[in-house]
N, CA and C atoms as an extended XYZ file, in Angstrom:
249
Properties=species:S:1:pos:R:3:atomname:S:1:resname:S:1:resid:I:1 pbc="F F F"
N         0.837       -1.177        0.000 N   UNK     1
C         0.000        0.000        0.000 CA  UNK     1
C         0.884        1.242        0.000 C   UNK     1
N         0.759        2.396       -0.656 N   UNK     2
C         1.322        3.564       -0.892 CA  UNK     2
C         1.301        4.020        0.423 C   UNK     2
N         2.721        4.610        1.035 N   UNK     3
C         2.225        5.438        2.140 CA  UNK     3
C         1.762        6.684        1.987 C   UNK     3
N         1.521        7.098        2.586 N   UNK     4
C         0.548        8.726        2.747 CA  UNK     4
C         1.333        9.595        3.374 C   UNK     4
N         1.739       11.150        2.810 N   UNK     5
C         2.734       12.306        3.234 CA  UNK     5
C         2.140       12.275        5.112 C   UNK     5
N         3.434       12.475        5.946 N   UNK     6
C         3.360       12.503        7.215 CA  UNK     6
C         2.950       13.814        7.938 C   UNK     6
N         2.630       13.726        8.392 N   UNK     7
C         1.965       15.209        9.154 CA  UNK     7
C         2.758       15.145       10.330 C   UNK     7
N         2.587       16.269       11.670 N   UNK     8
C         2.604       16.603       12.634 CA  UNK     8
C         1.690       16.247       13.371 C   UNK     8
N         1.865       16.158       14.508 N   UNK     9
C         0.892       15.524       15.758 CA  UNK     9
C         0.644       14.507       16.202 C   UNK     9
N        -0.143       14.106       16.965 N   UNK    10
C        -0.392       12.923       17.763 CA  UNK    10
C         0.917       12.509       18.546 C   UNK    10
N         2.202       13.146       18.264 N   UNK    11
C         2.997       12.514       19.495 CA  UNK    11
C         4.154       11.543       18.802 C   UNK    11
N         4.023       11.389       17.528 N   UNK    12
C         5.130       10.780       17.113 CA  UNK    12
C         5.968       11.125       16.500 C   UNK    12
N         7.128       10.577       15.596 N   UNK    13
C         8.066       11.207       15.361 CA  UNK    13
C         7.630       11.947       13.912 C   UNK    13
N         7.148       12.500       14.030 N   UNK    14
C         6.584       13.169       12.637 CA  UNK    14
C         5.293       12.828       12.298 C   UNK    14
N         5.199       12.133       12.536 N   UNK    15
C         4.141       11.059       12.068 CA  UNK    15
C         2.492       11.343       12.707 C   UNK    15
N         1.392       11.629       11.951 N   UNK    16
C         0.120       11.586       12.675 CA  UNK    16
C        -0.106       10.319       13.229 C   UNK    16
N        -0.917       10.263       14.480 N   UNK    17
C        -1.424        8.951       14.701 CA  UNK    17
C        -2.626        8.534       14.486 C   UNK    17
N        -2.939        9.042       13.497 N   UNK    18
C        -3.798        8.377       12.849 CA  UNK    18
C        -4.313        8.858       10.926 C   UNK    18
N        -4.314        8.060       10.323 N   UNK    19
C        -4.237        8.488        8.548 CA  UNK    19
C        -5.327        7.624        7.975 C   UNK    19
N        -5.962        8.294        7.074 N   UNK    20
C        -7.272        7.936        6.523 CA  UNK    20
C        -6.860        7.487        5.139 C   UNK    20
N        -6.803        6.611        4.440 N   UNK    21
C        -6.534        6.177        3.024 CA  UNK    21
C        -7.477        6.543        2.425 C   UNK    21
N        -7.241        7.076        0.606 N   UNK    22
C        -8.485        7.711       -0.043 CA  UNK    22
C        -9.475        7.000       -0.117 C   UNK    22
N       -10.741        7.449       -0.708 N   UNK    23
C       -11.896        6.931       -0.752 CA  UNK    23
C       -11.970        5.833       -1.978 C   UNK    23
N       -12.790        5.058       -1.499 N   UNK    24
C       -12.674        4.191       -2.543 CA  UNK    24
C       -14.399        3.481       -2.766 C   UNK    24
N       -15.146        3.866       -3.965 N   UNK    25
C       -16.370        3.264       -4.107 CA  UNK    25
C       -16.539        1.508       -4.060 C   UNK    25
N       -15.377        0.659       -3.978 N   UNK    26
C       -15.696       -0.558       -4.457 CA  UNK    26
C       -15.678       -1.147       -2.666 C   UNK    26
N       -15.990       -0.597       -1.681 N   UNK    27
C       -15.803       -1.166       -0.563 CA  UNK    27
C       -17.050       -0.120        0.206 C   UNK    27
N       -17.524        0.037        1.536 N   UNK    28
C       -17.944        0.654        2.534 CA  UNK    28
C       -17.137        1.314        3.476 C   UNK    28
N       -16.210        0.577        3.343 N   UNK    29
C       -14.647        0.757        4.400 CA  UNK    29
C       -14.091        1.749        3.975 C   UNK    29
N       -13.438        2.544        5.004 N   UNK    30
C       -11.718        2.828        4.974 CA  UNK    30
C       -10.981        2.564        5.537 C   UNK    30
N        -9.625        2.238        4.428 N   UNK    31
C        -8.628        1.836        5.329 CA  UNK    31
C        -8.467        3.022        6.220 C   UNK    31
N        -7.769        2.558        7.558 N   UNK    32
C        -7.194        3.460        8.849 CA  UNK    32
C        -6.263        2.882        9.263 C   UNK    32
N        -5.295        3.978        9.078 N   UNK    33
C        -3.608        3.794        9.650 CA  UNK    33
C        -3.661        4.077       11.229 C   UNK    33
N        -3.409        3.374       11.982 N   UNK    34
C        -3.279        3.286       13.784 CA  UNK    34
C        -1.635        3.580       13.566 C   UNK    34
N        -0.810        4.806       13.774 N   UNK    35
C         0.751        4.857       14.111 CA  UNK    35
C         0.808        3.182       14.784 C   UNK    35
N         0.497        2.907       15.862 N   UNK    36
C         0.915        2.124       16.179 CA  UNK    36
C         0.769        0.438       15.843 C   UNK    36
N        -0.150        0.427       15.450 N   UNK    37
C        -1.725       -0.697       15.616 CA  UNK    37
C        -1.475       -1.400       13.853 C   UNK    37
N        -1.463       -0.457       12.776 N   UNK    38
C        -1.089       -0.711       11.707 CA  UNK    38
C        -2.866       -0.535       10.792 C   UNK    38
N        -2.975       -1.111        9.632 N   UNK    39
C        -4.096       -1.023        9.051 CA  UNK    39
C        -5.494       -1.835        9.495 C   UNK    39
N        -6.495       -0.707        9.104 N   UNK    40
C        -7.539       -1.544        9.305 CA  UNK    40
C        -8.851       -1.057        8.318 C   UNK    40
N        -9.917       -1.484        8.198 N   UNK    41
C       -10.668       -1.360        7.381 CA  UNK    41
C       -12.132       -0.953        8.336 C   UNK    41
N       -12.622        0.615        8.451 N   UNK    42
C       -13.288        0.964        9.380 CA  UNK    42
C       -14.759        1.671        8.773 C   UNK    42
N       -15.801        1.244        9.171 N   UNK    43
C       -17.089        2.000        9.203 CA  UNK    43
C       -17.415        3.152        9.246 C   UNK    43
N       -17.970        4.140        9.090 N   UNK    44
C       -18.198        5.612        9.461 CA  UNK    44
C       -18.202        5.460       11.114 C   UNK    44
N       -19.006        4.795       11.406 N   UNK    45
C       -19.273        4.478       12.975 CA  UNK    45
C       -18.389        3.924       13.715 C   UNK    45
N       -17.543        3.240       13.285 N   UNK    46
C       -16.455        2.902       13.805 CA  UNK    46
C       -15.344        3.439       14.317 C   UNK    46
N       -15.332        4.592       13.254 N   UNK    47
C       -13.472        5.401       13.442 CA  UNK    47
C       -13.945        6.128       14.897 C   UNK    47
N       -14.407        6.542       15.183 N   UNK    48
C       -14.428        7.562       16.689 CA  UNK    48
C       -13.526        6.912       17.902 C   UNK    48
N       -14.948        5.985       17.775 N   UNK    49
C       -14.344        4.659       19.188 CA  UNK    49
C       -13.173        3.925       18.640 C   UNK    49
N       -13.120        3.640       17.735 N   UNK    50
C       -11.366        2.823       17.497 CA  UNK    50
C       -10.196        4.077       17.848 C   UNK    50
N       -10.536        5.167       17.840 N   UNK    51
C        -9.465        6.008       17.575 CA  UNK    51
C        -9.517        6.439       19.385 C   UNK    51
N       -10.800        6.639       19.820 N   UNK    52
C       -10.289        7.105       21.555 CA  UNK    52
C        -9.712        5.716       22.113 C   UNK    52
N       -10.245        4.671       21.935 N   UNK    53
C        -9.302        3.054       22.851 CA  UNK    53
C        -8.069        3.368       22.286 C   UNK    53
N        -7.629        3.326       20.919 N   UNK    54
C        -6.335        3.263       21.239 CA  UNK    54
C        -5.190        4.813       21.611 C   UNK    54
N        -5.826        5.806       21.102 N   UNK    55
C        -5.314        7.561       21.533 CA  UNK    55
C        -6.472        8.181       22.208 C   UNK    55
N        -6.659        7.912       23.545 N   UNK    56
C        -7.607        8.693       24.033 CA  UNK    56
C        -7.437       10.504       23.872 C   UNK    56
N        -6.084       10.679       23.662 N   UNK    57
C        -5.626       12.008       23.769 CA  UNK    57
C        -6.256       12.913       22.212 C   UNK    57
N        -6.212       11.691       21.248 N   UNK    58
C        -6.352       12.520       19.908 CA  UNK    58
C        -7.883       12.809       19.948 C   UNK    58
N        -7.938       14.218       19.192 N   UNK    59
C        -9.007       14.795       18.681 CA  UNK    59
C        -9.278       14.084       17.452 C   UNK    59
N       -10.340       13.271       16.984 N   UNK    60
C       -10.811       12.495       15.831 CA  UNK    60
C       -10.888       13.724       14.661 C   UNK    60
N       -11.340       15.298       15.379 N   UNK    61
C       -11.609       16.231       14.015 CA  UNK    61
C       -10.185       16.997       14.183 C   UNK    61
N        -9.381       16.900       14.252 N   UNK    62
C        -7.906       17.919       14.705 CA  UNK    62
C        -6.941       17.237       13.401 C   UNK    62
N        -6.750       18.097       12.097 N   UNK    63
C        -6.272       17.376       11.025 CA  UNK    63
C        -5.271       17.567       11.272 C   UNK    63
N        -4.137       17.900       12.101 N   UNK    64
C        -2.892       17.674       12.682 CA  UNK    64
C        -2.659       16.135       13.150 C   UNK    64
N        -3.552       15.704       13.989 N   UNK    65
C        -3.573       14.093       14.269 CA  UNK    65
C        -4.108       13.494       13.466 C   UNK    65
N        -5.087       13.578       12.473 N   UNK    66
C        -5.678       12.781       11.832 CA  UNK    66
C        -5.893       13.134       10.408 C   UNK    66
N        -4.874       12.646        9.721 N   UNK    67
C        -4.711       12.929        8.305 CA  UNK    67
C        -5.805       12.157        7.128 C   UNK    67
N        -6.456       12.790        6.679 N   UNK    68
C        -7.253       12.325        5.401 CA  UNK    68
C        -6.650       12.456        4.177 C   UNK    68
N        -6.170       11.373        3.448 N   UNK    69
C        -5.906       11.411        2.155 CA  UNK    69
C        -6.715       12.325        1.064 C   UNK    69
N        -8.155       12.642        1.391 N   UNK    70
C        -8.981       12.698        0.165 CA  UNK    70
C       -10.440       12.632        0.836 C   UNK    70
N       -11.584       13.563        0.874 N   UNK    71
C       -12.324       13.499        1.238 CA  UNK    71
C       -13.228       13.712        2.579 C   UNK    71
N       -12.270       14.274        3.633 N   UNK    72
C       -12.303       13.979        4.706 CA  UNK    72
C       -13.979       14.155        5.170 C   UNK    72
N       -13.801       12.645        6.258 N   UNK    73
C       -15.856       12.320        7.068 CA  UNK    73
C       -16.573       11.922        5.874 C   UNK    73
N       -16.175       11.836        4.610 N   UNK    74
C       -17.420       10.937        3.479 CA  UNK    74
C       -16.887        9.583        3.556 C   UNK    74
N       -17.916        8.923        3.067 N   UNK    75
C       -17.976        7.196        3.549 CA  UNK    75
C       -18.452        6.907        2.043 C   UNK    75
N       -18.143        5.912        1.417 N   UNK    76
C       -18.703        5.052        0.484 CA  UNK    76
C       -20.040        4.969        0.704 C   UNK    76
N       -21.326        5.180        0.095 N   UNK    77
C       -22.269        4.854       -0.030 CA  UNK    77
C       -22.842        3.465        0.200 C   UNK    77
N       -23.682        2.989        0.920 N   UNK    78
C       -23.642        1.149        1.486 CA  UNK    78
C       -25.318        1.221        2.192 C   UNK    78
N       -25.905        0.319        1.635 N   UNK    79
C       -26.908        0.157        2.089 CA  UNK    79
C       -27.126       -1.076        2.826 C   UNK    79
N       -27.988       -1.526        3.889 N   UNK    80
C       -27.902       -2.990        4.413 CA  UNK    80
C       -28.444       -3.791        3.338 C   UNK    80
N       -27.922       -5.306        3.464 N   UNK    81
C       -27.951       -6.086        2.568 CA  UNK    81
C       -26.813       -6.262        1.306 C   UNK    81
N       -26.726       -4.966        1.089 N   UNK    82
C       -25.171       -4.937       -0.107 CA  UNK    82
C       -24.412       -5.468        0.408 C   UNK    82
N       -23.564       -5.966       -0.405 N   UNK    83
C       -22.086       -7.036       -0.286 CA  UNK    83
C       -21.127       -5.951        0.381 C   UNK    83
């Protein structure tokens, strides 16, 4: 996977702790970079609470900690029942 330009904040060495991979229509998901934790594939509903358990400190809307490739807070379109 391509990495994504590093920002400031969250506490690491350059590095945000936390990075949003671009949007992508063929999934519901986005990938989410955890600095520490590594990739994962997250819900709209999901990223908040994944992001205070593991950085209670980071602000989820503070684009210093939390870098968006592309789009930032839009979600793939997904209805229940779709694949």
């Amino acid at each position: 996977m391509e990495t994504m330009s590093a920002g400031s904040g969250g506490g690491g060495a350059g590095a945000p702790a936390v990075e949003i991979a671009e949007f992508r229509t063929d999934s519901r998901y986005r990938l989410v970079h955890f600095r520490d934790a590594g990739w994962e594939p997250l819900a709209p509903e999901e990223l908040e609470p994944r992001i205070k358990q593991l950085y209670p400190e980071v602000d989820p809307h503070d684009p210093a900690q939390v870098v968006w490739a592309d789009r930032p807070w839009e979600w793939p379109a997904w209805h229940p029942g779709e694949a």
